[in-house]
N, C-alpha and C positions, 0 to 999 in steps of 0.2 A: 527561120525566115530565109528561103533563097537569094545568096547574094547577086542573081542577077535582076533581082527585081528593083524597078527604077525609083527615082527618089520618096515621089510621092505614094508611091503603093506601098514603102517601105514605113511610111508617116501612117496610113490610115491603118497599118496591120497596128503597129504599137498604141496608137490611140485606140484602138478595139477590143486589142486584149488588154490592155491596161484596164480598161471602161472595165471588160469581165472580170478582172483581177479585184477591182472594187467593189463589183457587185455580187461576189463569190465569197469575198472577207466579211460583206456586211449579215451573209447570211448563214454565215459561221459566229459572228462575232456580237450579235444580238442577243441571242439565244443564249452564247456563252458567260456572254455578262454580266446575264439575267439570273443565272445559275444562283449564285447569292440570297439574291431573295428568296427563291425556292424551294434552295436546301435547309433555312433556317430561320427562325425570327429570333434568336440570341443575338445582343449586340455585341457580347465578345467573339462568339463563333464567327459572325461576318466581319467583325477587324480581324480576328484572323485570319477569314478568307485574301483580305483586302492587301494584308501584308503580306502572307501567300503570294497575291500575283504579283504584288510591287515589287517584291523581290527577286523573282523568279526572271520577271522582264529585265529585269537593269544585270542581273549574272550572266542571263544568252544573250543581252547585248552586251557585254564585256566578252565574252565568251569567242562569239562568236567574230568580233572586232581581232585577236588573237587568232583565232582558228583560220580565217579568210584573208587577213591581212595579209601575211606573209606571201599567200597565196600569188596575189595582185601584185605586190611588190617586185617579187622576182621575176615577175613577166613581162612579155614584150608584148607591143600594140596587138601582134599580128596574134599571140596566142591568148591573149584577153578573154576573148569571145566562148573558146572553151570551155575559160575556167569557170565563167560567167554560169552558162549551161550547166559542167560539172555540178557546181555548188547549188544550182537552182534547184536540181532534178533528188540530189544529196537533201537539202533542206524542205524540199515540196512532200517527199517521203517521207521524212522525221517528222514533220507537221500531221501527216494522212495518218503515222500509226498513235500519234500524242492524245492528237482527239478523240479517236478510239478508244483508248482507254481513257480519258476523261468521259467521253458517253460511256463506256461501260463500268464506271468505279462510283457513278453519281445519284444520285437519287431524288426526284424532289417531294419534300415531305409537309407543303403548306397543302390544304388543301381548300380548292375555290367555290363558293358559295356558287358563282356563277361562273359555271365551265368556259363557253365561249364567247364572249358577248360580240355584240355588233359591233361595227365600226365608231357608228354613230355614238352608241353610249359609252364605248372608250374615250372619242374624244369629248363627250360630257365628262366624263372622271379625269379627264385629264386637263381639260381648262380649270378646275376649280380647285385644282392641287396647287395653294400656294408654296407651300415649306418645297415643292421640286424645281417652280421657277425661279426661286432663291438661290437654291442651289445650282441652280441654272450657271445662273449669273457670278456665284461666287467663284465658279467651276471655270469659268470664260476668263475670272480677270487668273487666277491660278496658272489657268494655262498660254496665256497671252505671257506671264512673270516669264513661264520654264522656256518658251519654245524664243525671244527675245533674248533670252543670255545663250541661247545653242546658236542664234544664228550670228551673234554679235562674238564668238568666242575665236572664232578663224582672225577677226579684225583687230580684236583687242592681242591677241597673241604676236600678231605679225607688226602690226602699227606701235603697239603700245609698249608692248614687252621684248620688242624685236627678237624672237627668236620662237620659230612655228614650232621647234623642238617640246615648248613647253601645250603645244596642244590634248595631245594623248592627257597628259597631267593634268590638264581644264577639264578634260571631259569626263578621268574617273574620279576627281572630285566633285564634278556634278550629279553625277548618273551614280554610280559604284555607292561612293562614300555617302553621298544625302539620301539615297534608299535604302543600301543594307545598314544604313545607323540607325536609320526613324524607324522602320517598319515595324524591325521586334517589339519598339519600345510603345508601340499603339494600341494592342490590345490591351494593356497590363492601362495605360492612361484613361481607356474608354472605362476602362473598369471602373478606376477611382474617380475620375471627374466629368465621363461623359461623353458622348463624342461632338457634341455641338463645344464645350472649352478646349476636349483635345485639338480640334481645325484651329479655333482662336488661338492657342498658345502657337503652333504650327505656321497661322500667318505672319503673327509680332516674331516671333521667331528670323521668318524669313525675312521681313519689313527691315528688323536691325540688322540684320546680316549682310545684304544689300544696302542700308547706307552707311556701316563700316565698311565693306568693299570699294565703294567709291569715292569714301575718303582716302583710304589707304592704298588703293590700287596702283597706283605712278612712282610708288617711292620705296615702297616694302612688300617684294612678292610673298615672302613666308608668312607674312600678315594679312596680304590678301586671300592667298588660300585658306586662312583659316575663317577668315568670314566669308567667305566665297563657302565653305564645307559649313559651316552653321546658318549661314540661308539656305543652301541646299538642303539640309537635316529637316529646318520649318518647314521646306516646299516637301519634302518625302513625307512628312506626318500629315498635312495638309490634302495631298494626292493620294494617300493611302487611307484616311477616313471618310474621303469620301464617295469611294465606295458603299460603305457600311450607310452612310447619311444616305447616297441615293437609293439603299435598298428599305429605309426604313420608310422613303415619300409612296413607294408603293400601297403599303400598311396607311398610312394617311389616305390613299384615293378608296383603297376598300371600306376605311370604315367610314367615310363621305356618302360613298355611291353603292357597297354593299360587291362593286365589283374590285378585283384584280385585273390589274393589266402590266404587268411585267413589262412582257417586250415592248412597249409603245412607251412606257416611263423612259427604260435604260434606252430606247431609238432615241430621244428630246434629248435626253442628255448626254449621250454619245454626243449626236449632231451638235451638241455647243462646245465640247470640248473638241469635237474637229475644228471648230469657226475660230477657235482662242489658239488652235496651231496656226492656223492657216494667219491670221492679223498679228500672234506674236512673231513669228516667222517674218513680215513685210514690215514693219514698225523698225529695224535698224537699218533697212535700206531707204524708206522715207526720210531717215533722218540723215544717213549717212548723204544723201542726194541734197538737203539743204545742206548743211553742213560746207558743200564744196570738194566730198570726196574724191579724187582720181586714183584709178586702180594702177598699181606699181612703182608709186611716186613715194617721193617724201612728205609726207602729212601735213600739215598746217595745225596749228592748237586750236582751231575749229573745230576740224576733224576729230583729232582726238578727244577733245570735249566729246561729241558726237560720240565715239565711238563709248567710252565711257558714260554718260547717260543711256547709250541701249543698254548696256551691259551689266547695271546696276541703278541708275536712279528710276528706270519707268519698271522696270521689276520690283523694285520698290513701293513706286506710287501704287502698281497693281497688285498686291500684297498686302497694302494696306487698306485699299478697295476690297479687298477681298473677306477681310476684317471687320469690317466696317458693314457690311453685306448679312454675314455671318450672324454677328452682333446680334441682330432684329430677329434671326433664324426662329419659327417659332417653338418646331418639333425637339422638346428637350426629351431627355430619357425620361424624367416622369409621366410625362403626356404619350409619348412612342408605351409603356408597360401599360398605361392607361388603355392606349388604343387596343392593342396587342387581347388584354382581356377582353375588353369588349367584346370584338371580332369572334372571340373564343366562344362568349355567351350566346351569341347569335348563332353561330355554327353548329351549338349541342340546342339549342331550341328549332332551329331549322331540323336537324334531324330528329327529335322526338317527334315533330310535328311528321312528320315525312312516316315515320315507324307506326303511329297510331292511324294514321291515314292506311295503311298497308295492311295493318292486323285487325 
């Protein structure tokens, strides 16, 4: 951006590109998340995939937190902008050659009764997929819990714990330790119990974890970290199955409506889990604004009330909403293996029929 361009033209380029920077991810990031259902209808294969990405996200955010950090630290206002560049133009390339070889290492091996369908009868297969607006929903309060304690974690650190030193230490107990603990341990669970019990154990999980946090939070940090790391572990196994649970609502609309619709499933479900950042994210400022917060001050036990229910009792309440959601879920793996054949039987009848029509 030219710095002599004046304020407002300065506003409309970032809101522009920013606009194309979303609308650039989403059409990378459909398709890619769609990958799942298409390389596989095993439900250990797709928790694996599932743990796969979860962990691979929470290492290049660690990763890359260390790699950039220091970066930003040791500079000044005036060379910021550089490094800003550097790093964007350094990560925009690492991105363009990743994809690459994930399109070219990938393969999808379902194959679709109905190649392309309309609009129209997507969204018929797609209103009458309940087990996906379940998921929906369980998927909303999950991510309302995760993105309510990232944004409550600067406040409770500074106000609570007086000391922002201990931030970095909040964040790879959150991120770091609750994903690379759960992930591994999701395939081997979907295995023995399921993945509609492994999410349930995953939210009670997190549900206690969060409100031994916020018992313990004000009086015993080593205490708190540790249930702070075992609500995290429930939210990692929880956001890591389901995955596998959204690829399985797929297989639920085909054998409804006879069609697949991949990308229009994982768009509905992307799009709730953007709306459960976007609400968990503004839920500790609503609260911190009753409360009586003023930024730089000495708190009031309002506030830190406040700041401790963002940070642990409505990650909680939504945890156990999310449980509770679950609960009712209808698609267990008996019914998903049930489906799974079916689809299979249709598919070798459809082709004999196809083969004798031919010969």
């Amino acid at each position: 951006m030219p710095t002599d361009w004046s304020h407002g033209s300065k506003v409309v380029y970032a809101y522009l590109t920013y606009m194309g920077l979303g609308l650039c991810y989403s059409l990378v990031n459909i398709p890619y998340g769609s990958l799942a259902t298409a390389m596989t209808q095993q439900p250990q294969s797709r928790a694996r995939l599932g743990a796969a990405r979860g962990i691979a996200a929470s290492l290049t955010f660690v990763c890359l937190a260390f790699l950039i950090g220091p970066s930003i630290k040791n500079s000044s206002p005036e060379e910021m902008v550089s490094v800003y560049h550097f790093w964007t133009i350094v990560l925009a390339i690492a991105g363009m050659v990743l994809y690459f070889i994930c399109f070219k290492s990938t393969r999808e091996n379902v194959v679709r009764i109905v190649a392309q369908p309309s609009l129209k009868i997507s969204l018929q297969t797609l209103k009458r997929n309940r087990p996906l607006f379940m998921l929906c929903i369980g998927a909303l309060c999950v991510l309302i819990s995760t993105f309510a304690v990232s944004a409550s974690s600067l406040f409770y650190v500074r106000y609570v714990l007086n000391d922002t030193g201990l931030f970095t230490v909040l964040v790879l107990v959150q991120n770091l330790v609750g994903t690379v603990a759960s992930a591994p341990l999701v395939p081997g669970m979907v295995a023995r119990i399921g993945k509609k019990n492994t999410f349930l154990i995953g939210a009670l999980l997190g549900t206690c974890g969060y409100l031994l946090f916020f018992w313990v939070s004000v009086w015993s940090l080593p205490v708190a970290l540790v249930a702070l790391a075992i609500a995290s572990i429930g939210q990692g196994v929880t956001m890591t199955v389901m995955w596998a649970l959204e690829a399985d609502t797929v297989e639920y609309g085909e054998y409804l409506t006879g069609v697949r619709i991949e990308g229009l499933t994982y768009s509905l479900f992307s799009f709730t889990r953007k709306c459960g950042q976007a609400i968990g994210g503004s839920i500790p400022a609503f609260i911190l604004g009753l409360s009586g917060y003023i930024a730089n001050q000495v708190q009031t036990p309002e506030v830190i009330m406040g700041i401790r229910t963002s940070i642990a009792l409505v990650p909680c309440g939504f945890m156990l909403l999310a449980f509770v959601i679950i609960w009712f879920y209808p698609l267990t793996d008996k019914k998903f293996k049930e489906i799974v054949v079916e689809i299979d039987n249709r598919k070798k009848v459809q082709q004999q029929l196809i083969s004798d029509i031919t010969n």
